[in-house]
C-alpha positions in Angstrom: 0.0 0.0 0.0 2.6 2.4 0.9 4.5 1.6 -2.5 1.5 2.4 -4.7 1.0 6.0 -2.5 4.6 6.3 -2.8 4.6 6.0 -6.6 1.5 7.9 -7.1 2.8 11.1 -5.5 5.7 10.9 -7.6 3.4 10.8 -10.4 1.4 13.8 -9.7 4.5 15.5 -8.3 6.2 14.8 -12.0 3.1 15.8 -13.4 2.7 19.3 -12.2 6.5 20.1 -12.5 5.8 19.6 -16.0 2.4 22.4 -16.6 3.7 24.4 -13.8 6.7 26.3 -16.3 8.0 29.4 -14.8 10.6 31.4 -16.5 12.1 34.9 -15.4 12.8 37.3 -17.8 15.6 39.8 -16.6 15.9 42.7 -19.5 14.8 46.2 -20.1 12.3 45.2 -22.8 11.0 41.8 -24.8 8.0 39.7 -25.7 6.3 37.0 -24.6 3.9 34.8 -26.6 2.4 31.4 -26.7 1.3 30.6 -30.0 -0.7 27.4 -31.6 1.9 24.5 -30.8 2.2 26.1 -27.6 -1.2 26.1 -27.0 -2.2 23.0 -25.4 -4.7 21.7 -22.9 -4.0 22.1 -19.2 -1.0 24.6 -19.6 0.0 26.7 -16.6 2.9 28.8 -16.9 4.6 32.1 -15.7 6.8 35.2 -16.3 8.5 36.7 -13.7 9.9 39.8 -15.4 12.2 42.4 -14.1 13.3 45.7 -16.3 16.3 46.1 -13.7 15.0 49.9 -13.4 12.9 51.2 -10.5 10.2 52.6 -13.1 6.2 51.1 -14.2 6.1 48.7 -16.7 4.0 49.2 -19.5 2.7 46.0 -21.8 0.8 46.0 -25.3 -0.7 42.5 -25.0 -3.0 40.8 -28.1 -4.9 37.9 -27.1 -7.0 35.1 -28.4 -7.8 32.1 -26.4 -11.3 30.3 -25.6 -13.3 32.0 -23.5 -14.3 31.9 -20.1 -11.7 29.0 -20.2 -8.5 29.4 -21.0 -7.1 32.9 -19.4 -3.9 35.4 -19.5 -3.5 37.1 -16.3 -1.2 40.2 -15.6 0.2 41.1 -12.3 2.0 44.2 -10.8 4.5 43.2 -8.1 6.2 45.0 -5.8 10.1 45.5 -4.0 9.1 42.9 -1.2 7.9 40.3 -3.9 3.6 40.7 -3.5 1.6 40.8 -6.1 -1.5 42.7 -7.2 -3.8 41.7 -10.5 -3.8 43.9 -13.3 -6.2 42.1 -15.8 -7.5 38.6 -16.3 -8.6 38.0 -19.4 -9.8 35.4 -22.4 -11.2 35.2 -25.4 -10.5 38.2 -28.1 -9.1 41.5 -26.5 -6.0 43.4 -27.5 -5.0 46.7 -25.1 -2.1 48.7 -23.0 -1.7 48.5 -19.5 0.6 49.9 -17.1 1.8 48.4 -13.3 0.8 49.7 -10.3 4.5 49.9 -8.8 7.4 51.6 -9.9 9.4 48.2 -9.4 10.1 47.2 -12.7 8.8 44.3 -11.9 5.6 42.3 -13.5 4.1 38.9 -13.3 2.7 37.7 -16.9 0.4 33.9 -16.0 -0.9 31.7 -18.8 -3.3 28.9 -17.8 -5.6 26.2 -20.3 -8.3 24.0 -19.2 -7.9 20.3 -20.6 -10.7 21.2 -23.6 -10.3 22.8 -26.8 -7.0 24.4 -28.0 -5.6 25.4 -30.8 -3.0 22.5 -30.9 -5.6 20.2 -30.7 -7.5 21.9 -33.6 -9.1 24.8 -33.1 -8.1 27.0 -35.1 -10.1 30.0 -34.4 -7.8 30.0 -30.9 -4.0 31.4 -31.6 -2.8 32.4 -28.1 -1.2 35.4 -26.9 1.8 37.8 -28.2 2.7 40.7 -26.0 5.2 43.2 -25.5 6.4 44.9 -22.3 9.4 48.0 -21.2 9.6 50.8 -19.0 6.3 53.0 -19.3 8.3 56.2 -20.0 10.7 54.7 -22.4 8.9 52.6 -25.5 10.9 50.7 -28.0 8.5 49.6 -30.7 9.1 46.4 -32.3 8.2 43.9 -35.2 5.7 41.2 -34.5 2.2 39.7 -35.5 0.1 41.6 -33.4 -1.8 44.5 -33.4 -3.5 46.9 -31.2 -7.1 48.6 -30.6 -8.0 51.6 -29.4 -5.4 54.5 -29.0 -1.7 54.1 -27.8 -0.2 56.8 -25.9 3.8 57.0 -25.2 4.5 59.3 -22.6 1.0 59.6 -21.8 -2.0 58.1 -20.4 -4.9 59.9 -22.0 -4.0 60.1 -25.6 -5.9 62.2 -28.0 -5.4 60.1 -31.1 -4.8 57.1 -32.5 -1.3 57.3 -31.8 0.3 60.6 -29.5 3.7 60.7 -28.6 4.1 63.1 -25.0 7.4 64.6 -24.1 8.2 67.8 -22.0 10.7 68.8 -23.8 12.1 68.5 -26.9 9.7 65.5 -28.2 11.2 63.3 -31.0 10.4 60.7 -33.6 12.3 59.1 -35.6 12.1 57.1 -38.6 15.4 55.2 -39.3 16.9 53.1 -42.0 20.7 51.9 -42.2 21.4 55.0 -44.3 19.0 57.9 -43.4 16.7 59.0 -41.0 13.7 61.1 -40.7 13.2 63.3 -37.3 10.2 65.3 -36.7 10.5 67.7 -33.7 9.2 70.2 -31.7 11.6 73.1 -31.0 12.0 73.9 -26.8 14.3 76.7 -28.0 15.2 78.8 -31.0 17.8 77.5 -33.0 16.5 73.7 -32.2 16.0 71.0 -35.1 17.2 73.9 -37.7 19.4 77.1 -37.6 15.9 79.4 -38.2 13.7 77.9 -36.2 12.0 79.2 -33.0 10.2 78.0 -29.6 7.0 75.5 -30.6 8.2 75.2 -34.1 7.3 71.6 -35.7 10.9 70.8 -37.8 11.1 68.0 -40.4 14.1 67.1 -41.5 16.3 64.3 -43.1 19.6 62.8 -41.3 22.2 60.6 -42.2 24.2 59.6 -45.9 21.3 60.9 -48.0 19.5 64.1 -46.9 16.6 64.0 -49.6 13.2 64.4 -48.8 10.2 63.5 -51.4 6.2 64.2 -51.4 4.7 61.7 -53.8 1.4 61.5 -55.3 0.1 58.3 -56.7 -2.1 59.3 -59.0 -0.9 59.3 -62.6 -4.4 60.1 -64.0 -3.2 63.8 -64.8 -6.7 64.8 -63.9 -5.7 67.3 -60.9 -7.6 65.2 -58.2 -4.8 64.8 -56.2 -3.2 67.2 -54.5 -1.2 68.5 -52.0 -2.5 71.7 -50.0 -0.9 74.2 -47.4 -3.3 76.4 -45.4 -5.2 78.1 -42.1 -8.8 78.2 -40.7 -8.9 81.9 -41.3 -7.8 82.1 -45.5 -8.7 78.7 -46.7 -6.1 76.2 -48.0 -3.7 78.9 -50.2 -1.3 76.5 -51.7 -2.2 73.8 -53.7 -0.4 71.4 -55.4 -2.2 69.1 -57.7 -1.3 65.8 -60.3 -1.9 67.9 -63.0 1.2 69.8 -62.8 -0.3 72.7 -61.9 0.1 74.8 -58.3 -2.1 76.9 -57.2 -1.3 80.1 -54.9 -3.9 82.0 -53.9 -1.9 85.2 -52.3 1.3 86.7 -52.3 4.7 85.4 -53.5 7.7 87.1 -52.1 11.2 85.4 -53.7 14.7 86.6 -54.5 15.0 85.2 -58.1 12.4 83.2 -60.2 13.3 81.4 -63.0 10.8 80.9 -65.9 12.1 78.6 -68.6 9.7 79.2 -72.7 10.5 77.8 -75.7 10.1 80.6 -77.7 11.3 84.4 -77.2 10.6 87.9 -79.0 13.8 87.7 -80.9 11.6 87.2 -84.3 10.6 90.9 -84.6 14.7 91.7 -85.2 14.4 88.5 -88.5 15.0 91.1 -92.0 11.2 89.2 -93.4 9.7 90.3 -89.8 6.6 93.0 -91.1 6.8 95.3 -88.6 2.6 96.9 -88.5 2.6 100.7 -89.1 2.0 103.1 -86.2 -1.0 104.3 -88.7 -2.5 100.5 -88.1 -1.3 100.0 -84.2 -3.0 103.5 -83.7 -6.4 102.4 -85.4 -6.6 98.7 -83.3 -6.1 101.0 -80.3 -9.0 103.5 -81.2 -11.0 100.1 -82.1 -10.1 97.4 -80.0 -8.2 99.9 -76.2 -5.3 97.9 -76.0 -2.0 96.9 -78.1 -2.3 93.9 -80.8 -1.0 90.8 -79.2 -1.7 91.6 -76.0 -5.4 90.5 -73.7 -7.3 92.7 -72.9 -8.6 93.4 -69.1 -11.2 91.4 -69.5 -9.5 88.3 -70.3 -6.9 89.0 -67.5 -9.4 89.2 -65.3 -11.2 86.2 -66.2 -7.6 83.9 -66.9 -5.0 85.3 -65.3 -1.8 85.7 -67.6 0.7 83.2 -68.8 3.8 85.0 -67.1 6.2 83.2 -69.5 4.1 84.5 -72.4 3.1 87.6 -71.5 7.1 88.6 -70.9 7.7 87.5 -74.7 4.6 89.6 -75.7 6.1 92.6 -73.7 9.5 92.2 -75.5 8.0 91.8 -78.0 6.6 95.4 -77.8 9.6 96.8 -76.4 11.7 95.5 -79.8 9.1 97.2 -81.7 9.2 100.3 -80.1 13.0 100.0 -80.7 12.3 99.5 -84.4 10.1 102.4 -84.6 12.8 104.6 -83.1 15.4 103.4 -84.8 13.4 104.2 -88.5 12.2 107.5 -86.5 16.1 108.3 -86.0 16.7 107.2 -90.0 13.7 109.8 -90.9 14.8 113.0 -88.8 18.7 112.2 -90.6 17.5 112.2 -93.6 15.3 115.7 -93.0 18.5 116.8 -91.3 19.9 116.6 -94.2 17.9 117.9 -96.8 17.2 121.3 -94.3 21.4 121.1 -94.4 21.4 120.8 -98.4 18.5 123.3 -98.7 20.3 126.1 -96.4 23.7 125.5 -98.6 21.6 126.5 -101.7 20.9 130.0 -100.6 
Protein backbone atom coordinates (compact mmCIF):
# COMPACT_ATOMS: atom_id res chain seq x y z
CA UNK A 1 0.00 0.00 0.00
CA UNK A 2 2.62 2.36 0.94
CA UNK A 3 4.52 1.58 -2.53
CA UNK A 4 1.50 2.44 -4.71
CA UNK A 5 1.04 6.02 -2.54
CA UNK A 6 4.56 6.34 -2.76
CA UNK A 7 4.58 5.99 -6.62
CA UNK A 8 1.48 7.89 -7.13
CA UNK A 9 2.77 11.07 -5.50
CA UNK A 10 5.73 10.88 -7.55
CA UNK A 11 3.42 10.80 -10.35
CA UNK A 12 1.39 13.76 -9.66
CA UNK A 13 4.53 15.52 -8.28
CA UNK A 14 6.17 14.84 -12.02
CA UNK A 15 3.14 15.76 -13.35
CA UNK A 16 2.66 19.28 -12.18
CA UNK A 17 6.49 20.14 -12.53
CA UNK A 18 5.83 19.59 -16.03
CA UNK A 19 2.40 22.38 -16.57
CA UNK A 20 3.70 24.42 -13.85
CA UNK A 21 6.67 26.30 -16.26
CA UNK A 22 7.98 29.39 -14.84
CA UNK A 23 10.57 31.44 -16.47
CA UNK A 24 12.10 34.94 -15.41
CA UNK A 25 12.80 37.32 -17.76
CA UNK A 26 15.58 39.78 -16.61
CA UNK A 27 15.94 42.68 -19.54
CA UNK A 28 14.81 46.16 -20.11
CA UNK A 29 12.28 45.15 -22.80
CA UNK A 30 10.97 41.83 -24.81
CA UNK A 31 8.01 39.71 -25.68
CA UNK A 32 6.27 36.97 -24.61
CA UNK A 33 3.90 34.84 -26.56
CA UNK A 34 2.38 31.42 -26.73
CA UNK A 35 1.28 30.59 -29.99
CA UNK A 36 -0.71 27.43 -31.64
CA UNK A 37 1.86 24.51 -30.84
CA UNK A 38 2.22 26.07 -27.57
CA UNK A 39 -1.21 26.13 -27.02
CA UNK A 40 -2.19 22.96 -25.44
CA UNK A 41 -4.69 21.70 -22.90
CA UNK A 42 -3.96 22.05 -19.18
CA UNK A 43 -1.03 24.64 -19.60
CA UNK A 44 -0.03 26.67 -16.57
CA UNK A 45 2.94 28.75 -16.90
CA UNK A 46 4.60 32.13 -15.66
CA UNK A 47 6.83 35.21 -16.26
CA UNK A 48 8.54 36.72 -13.70
CA UNK A 49 9.89 39.80 -15.44
CA UNK A 50 12.22 42.35 -14.12
CA UNK A 51 13.28 45.68 -16.29
CA UNK A 52 16.28 46.13 -13.68
CA UNK A 53 14.95 49.94 -13.41
CA UNK A 54 12.90 51.21 -10.46
CA UNK A 55 10.23 52.57 -13.09
CA UNK A 56 6.24 51.07 -14.21
CA UNK A 57 6.11 48.69 -16.73
CA UNK A 58 4.02 49.21 -19.52
CA UNK A 59 2.73 46.03 -21.77
CA UNK A 60 0.81 45.99 -25.27
CA UNK A 61 -0.67 42.52 -25.04
CA UNK A 62 -3.03 40.79 -28.11
CA UNK A 63 -4.94 37.86 -27.11
CA UNK A 64 -7.03 35.15 -28.37
CA UNK A 65 -7.78 32.07 -26.36
CA UNK A 66 -11.33 30.25 -25.60
CA UNK A 67 -13.27 32.02 -23.46
CA UNK A 68 -14.33 31.88 -20.15
CA UNK A 69 -11.71 28.98 -20.17
CA UNK A 70 -8.53 29.42 -20.99
CA UNK A 71 -7.14 32.90 -19.45
CA UNK A 72 -3.93 35.44 -19.52
CA UNK A 73 -3.53 37.15 -16.29
CA UNK A 74 -1.17 40.19 -15.64
CA UNK A 75 0.21 41.15 -12.26
CA UNK A 76 2.00 44.25 -10.77
CA UNK A 77 4.51 43.21 -8.06
CA UNK A 78 6.16 45.01 -5.85
CA UNK A 79 10.06 45.50 -4.04
CA UNK A 80 9.13 42.90 -1.18
CA UNK A 81 7.92 40.33 -3.91
CA UNK A 82 3.64 40.70 -3.50
CA UNK A 83 1.57 40.85 -6.10
CA UNK A 84 -1.46 42.68 -7.15
CA UNK A 85 -3.79 41.70 -10.53
CA UNK A 86 -3.80 43.92 -13.33
CA UNK A 87 -6.17 42.14 -15.83
CA UNK A 88 -7.51 38.61 -16.25
CA UNK A 89 -8.63 37.97 -19.45
CA UNK A 90 -9.80 35.39 -22.40
CA UNK A 91 -11.24 35.21 -25.45
CA UNK A 92 -10.49 38.19 -28.07
CA UNK A 93 -9.08 41.52 -26.55
CA UNK A 94 -6.01 43.45 -27.48
CA UNK A 95 -4.96 46.69 -25.14
CA UNK A 96 -2.14 48.67 -23.03
CA UNK A 97 -1.74 48.51 -19.54
CA UNK A 98 0.57 49.87 -17.11
CA UNK A 99 1.81 48.42 -13.33
CA UNK A 100 0.81 49.66 -10.27
CA UNK A 101 4.50 49.94 -8.83
CA UNK A 102 7.37 51.56 -9.90
CA UNK A 103 9.38 48.23 -9.36
CA UNK A 104 10.05 47.24 -12.72
CA UNK A 105 8.84 44.29 -11.92
CA UNK A 106 5.62 42.31 -13.55
CA UNK A 107 4.09 38.86 -13.33
CA UNK A 108 2.67 37.70 -16.86
CA UNK A 109 0.42 33.93 -16.02
CA UNK A 110 -0.93 31.72 -18.76
CA UNK A 111 -3.26 28.88 -17.75
CA UNK A 112 -5.58 26.16 -20.27
CA UNK A 113 -8.29 23.98 -19.19
CA UNK A 114 -7.92 20.34 -20.55
CA UNK A 115 -10.68 21.25 -23.64
CA UNK A 116 -10.27 22.81 -26.75
CA UNK A 117 -6.97 24.44 -28.03
CA UNK A 118 -5.59 25.38 -30.84
CA UNK A 119 -2.98 22.53 -30.89
CA UNK A 120 -5.58 20.17 -30.74
CA UNK A 121 -7.52 21.93 -33.58
CA UNK A 122 -9.11 24.81 -33.08
CA UNK A 123 -8.07 26.99 -35.11
CA UNK A 124 -10.06 30.04 -34.39
CA UNK A 125 -7.82 30.02 -30.94
CA UNK A 126 -4.03 31.42 -31.62
CA UNK A 127 -2.80 32.36 -28.14
CA UNK A 128 -1.23 35.44 -26.86
CA UNK A 129 1.75 37.83 -28.17
CA UNK A 130 2.69 40.71 -25.97
CA UNK A 131 5.19 43.15 -25.46
CA UNK A 132 6.43 44.86 -22.29
CA UNK A 133 9.41 48.05 -21.23
CA UNK A 134 9.62 50.81 -19.02
CA UNK A 135 6.25 53.03 -19.29
CA UNK A 136 8.26 56.24 -19.96
CA UNK A 137 10.68 54.72 -22.44
CA UNK A 138 8.87 52.61 -25.49
CA UNK A 139 10.93 50.74 -27.95
CA UNK A 140 8.52 49.61 -30.70
CA UNK A 141 9.06 46.36 -32.26
CA UNK A 142 8.23 43.92 -35.21
CA UNK A 143 5.74 41.18 -34.47
CA UNK A 144 2.19 39.68 -35.47
CA UNK A 145 0.06 41.62 -33.36
CA UNK A 146 -1.82 44.47 -33.41
CA UNK A 147 -3.46 46.94 -31.25
CA UNK A 148 -7.10 48.61 -30.56
CA UNK A 149 -7.99 51.62 -29.42
CA UNK A 150 -5.37 54.48 -28.99
CA UNK A 151 -1.70 54.09 -27.75
CA UNK A 152 -0.20 56.79 -25.94
CA UNK A 153 3.83 56.97 -25.21
CA UNK A 154 4.45 59.27 -22.56
CA UNK A 155 0.97 59.57 -21.83
CA UNK A 156 -1.99 58.09 -20.40
CA UNK A 157 -4.86 59.91 -21.97
CA UNK A 158 -4.03 60.06 -25.56
CA UNK A 159 -5.90 62.23 -28.00
CA UNK A 160 -5.44 60.05 -31.14
CA UNK A 161 -4.80 57.10 -32.49
CA UNK A 162 -1.31 57.34 -31.76
CA UNK A 163 0.32 60.60 -29.49
CA UNK A 164 3.74 60.74 -28.58
CA UNK A 165 4.14 63.07 -25.01
CA UNK A 166 7.40 64.64 -24.07
CA UNK A 167 8.16 67.83 -22.02
CA UNK A 168 10.71 68.84 -23.83
CA UNK A 169 12.10 68.49 -26.91
CA UNK A 170 9.72 65.54 -28.22
CA UNK A 171 11.18 63.31 -30.97
CA UNK A 172 10.44 60.66 -33.64
CA UNK A 173 12.32 59.06 -35.59
CA UNK A 174 12.05 57.08 -38.58
CA UNK A 175 15.42 55.20 -39.28
CA UNK A 176 16.89 53.09 -42.01
CA UNK A 177 20.67 51.86 -42.22
CA UNK A 178 21.38 55.04 -44.31
CA UNK A 179 19.05 57.85 -43.42
CA UNK A 180 16.70 58.98 -41.04
CA UNK A 181 13.67 61.08 -40.72
CA UNK A 182 13.23 63.26 -37.31
CA UNK A 183 10.24 65.28 -36.72
CA UNK A 184 10.46 67.67 -33.72
CA UNK A 185 9.22 70.23 -31.70
CA UNK A 186 11.62 73.11 -30.99
CA UNK A 187 12.05 73.87 -26.85
CA UNK A 188 14.30 76.73 -27.97
CA UNK A 189 15.21 78.80 -30.96
CA UNK A 190 17.78 77.46 -32.99
CA UNK A 191 16.45 73.70 -32.20
CA UNK A 192 15.97 71.01 -35.08
CA UNK A 193 17.21 73.88 -37.72
CA UNK A 194 19.41 77.13 -37.64
CA UNK A 195 15.86 79.36 -38.25
CA UNK A 196 13.70 77.89 -36.22
CA UNK A 197 11.98 79.20 -33.01
CA UNK A 198 10.24 77.98 -29.59
CA UNK A 199 7.04 75.55 -30.64
CA UNK A 200 8.21 75.20 -34.09
CA UNK A 201 7.30 71.56 -35.70
CA UNK A 202 10.93 70.78 -37.80
CA UNK A 203 11.07 67.96 -40.43
CA UNK A 204 14.06 67.07 -41.52
CA UNK A 205 16.30 64.32 -43.06
CA UNK A 206 19.65 62.81 -41.33
CA UNK A 207 22.21 60.59 -42.16
CA UNK A 208 24.25 59.64 -45.88
CA UNK A 209 21.29 60.86 -48.02
CA UNK A 210 19.48 64.14 -46.88
CA UNK A 211 16.60 64.01 -49.57
CA UNK A 212 13.23 64.41 -48.85
CA UNK A 213 10.22 63.52 -51.40
CA UNK A 214 6.23 64.22 -51.37
CA UNK A 215 4.69 61.72 -53.82
CA UNK A 216 1.38 61.51 -55.25
CA UNK A 217 0.07 58.28 -56.65
CA UNK A 218 -2.15 59.28 -58.96
CA UNK A 219 -0.94 59.26 -62.62
CA UNK A 220 -4.42 60.08 -64.01
CA UNK A 221 -3.17 63.75 -64.76
CA UNK A 222 -6.69 64.78 -63.93
CA UNK A 223 -5.68 67.29 -60.86
CA UNK A 224 -7.63 65.17 -58.17
CA UNK A 225 -4.77 64.84 -56.22
CA UNK A 226 -3.16 67.23 -54.50
CA UNK A 227 -1.17 68.54 -52.00
CA UNK A 228 -2.50 71.70 -50.04
CA UNK A 229 -0.88 74.21 -47.37
CA UNK A 230 -3.30 76.40 -45.43
CA UNK A 231 -5.23 78.12 -42.10
CA UNK A 232 -8.79 78.24 -40.70
CA UNK A 233 -8.89 81.91 -41.32
CA UNK A 234 -7.85 82.11 -45.48
CA UNK A 235 -8.71 78.66 -46.71
CA UNK A 236 -6.09 76.21 -47.97
CA UNK A 237 -3.67 78.94 -50.15
CA UNK A 238 -1.31 76.51 -51.67
CA UNK A 239 -2.16 73.81 -53.65
CA UNK A 240 -0.40 71.37 -55.40
CA UNK A 241 -2.16 69.12 -57.66
CA UNK A 242 -1.28 65.83 -60.31
CA UNK A 243 -1.89 67.93 -63.03
CA UNK A 244 1.20 69.80 -62.79
CA UNK A 245 -0.32 72.74 -61.93
CA UNK A 246 0.08 74.80 -58.32
CA UNK A 247 -2.10 76.92 -57.23
CA UNK A 248 -1.28 80.09 -54.88
CA UNK A 249 -3.87 82.03 -53.86
CA UNK A 250 -1.93 85.15 -52.29
CA UNK A 251 1.29 86.67 -52.29
CA UNK A 252 4.73 85.44 -53.47
CA UNK A 253 7.68 87.12 -52.14
CA UNK A 254 11.24 85.44 -53.66
CA UNK A 255 14.72 86.62 -54.45
CA UNK A 256 15.02 85.20 -58.08
CA UNK A 257 12.45 83.18 -60.23
CA UNK A 258 13.32 81.45 -63.03
CA UNK A 259 10.84 80.85 -65.91
CA UNK A 260 12.07 78.60 -68.60
CA UNK A 261 9.68 79.15 -72.69
CA UNK A 262 10.52 77.76 -75.71
CA UNK A 263 10.09 80.58 -77.72
CA UNK A 264 11.26 84.36 -77.25
CA UNK A 265 10.58 87.86 -78.96
CA UNK A 266 13.82 87.74 -80.87
CA UNK A 267 11.64 87.16 -84.35
CA UNK A 268 10.58 90.87 -84.56
CA UNK A 269 14.72 91.67 -85.23
CA UNK A 270 14.40 88.54 -88.51
CA UNK A 271 15.04 91.06 -91.99
CA UNK A 272 11.23 89.20 -93.37
CA UNK A 273 9.66 90.35 -89.83
CA UNK A 274 6.64 92.99 -91.09
CA UNK A 275 6.78 95.35 -88.55
CA UNK A 276 2.58 96.90 -88.48
CA UNK A 277 2.59 100.71 -89.13
CA UNK A 278 1.98 103.12 -86.23
CA UNK A 279 -1.04 104.33 -88.72
CA UNK A 280 -2.52 100.48 -88.06
CA UNK A 281 -1.27 100.00 -84.23
CA UNK A 282 -3.05 103.48 -83.68
CA UNK A 283 -6.43 102.37 -85.38
CA UNK A 284 -6.62 98.70 -83.34
CA UNK A 285 -6.08 100.96 -80.26
CA UNK A 286 -9.00 103.46 -81.18
CA UNK A 287 -11.05 100.08 -82.13
CA UNK A 288 -10.08 97.41 -79.96
CA UNK A 289 -8.23 99.94 -76.25
CA UNK A 290 -5.29 97.85 -75.96
CA UNK A 291 -2.02 96.93 -78.09
CA UNK A 292 -2.33 93.86 -80.79
CA UNK A 293 -0.99 90.77 -79.20
CA UNK A 294 -1.69 91.59 -76.04
CA UNK A 295 -5.39 90.49 -73.66
CA UNK A 296 -7.28 92.66 -72.94
CA UNK A 297 -8.59 93.41 -69.09
CA UNK A 298 -11.21 91.40 -69.50
CA UNK A 299 -9.54 88.32 -70.30
CA UNK A 300 -6.91 89.02 -67.46
CA UNK A 301 -9.42 89.24 -65.30
CA UNK A 302 -11.19 86.23 -66.23
CA UNK A 303 -7.60 83.90 -66.91
CA UNK A 304 -5.02 85.35 -65.28
CA UNK A 305 -1.80 85.66 -67.64
CA UNK A 306 0.70 83.17 -68.76
CA UNK A 307 3.80 84.97 -67.08
CA UNK A 308 6.22 83.16 -69.48
CA UNK A 309 4.10 84.46 -72.36
CA UNK A 310 3.07 87.56 -71.51
CA UNK A 311 7.07 88.57 -70.89
CA UNK A 312 7.71 87.48 -74.70
CA UNK A 313 4.60 89.56 -75.71
CA UNK A 314 6.06 92.64 -73.65
CA UNK A 315 9.46 92.17 -75.53
CA UNK A 316 8.04 91.78 -77.98
CA UNK A 317 6.56 95.40 -77.80
CA UNK A 318 9.55 96.83 -76.39
CA UNK A 319 11.68 95.54 -79.83
CA UNK A 320 9.08 97.23 -81.73
CA UNK A 321 9.23 100.26 -80.11
CA UNK A 322 13.01 100.00 -80.66
CA UNK A 323 12.26 99.49 -84.45
CA UNK A 324 10.09 102.36 -84.58
CA UNK A 325 12.82 104.61 -83.07
CA UNK A 326 15.40 103.45 -84.84
CA UNK A 327 13.43 104.15 -88.49
CA UNK A 328 12.16 107.45 -86.52
CA UNK A 329 16.14 108.28 -85.98
CA UNK A 330 16.67 107.25 -89.96
CA UNK A 331 13.74 109.83 -90.94
CA UNK A 332 14.85 112.96 -88.75
CA UNK A 333 18.72 112.17 -90.60
CA UNK A 334 17.46 112.24 -93.65
CA UNK A 335 15.28 115.71 -92.97
CA UNK A 336 18.53 116.79 -91.34
CA UNK A 337 19.94 116.60 -94.25
CA UNK A 338 17.89 117.92 -96.81
CA UNK A 339 17.16 121.31 -94.33
CA UNK A 340 21.36 121.14 -94.38
CA UNK A 341 21.42 120.77 -98.40
CA UNK A 342 18.49 123.34 -98.68
CA UNK A 343 20.35 126.14 -96.44
CA UNK A 344 23.73 125.55 -98.56
CA UNK A 345 21.59 126.48 -101.71
CA UNK A 346 20.89 129.95 -100.59
Amino acid sequence: MKKILLLTALFVGVGLNVQAQIENLNQSSGTISVGCSGYTNSVNRTWNVNIGQNKKVTVFYSICTELGYDFVEIKSVDTNGATQQLIKTSGTETGTISSAFSSGKIQIIFTTDGSLSCASGSSQYTGFYLYFCAEDDITMYSGPTAFAGKVGIGTASPEGSLEVHQSVRPTIVLRSAVSRLQVGIADVPGDYCPWSQKGDVTFRTLGSYNRMNFNIPNNSNNGNSYIKFGDNANGAWVGIFNNRIMRIDGKVIAKEITIQTNVFADHVFSPDYKLPSLENVSNHIKEYRHLPDIPTEAEVKESGINIGEMQVKLLQKIEELTLYLINQEKTIQELREEIQQLKETR
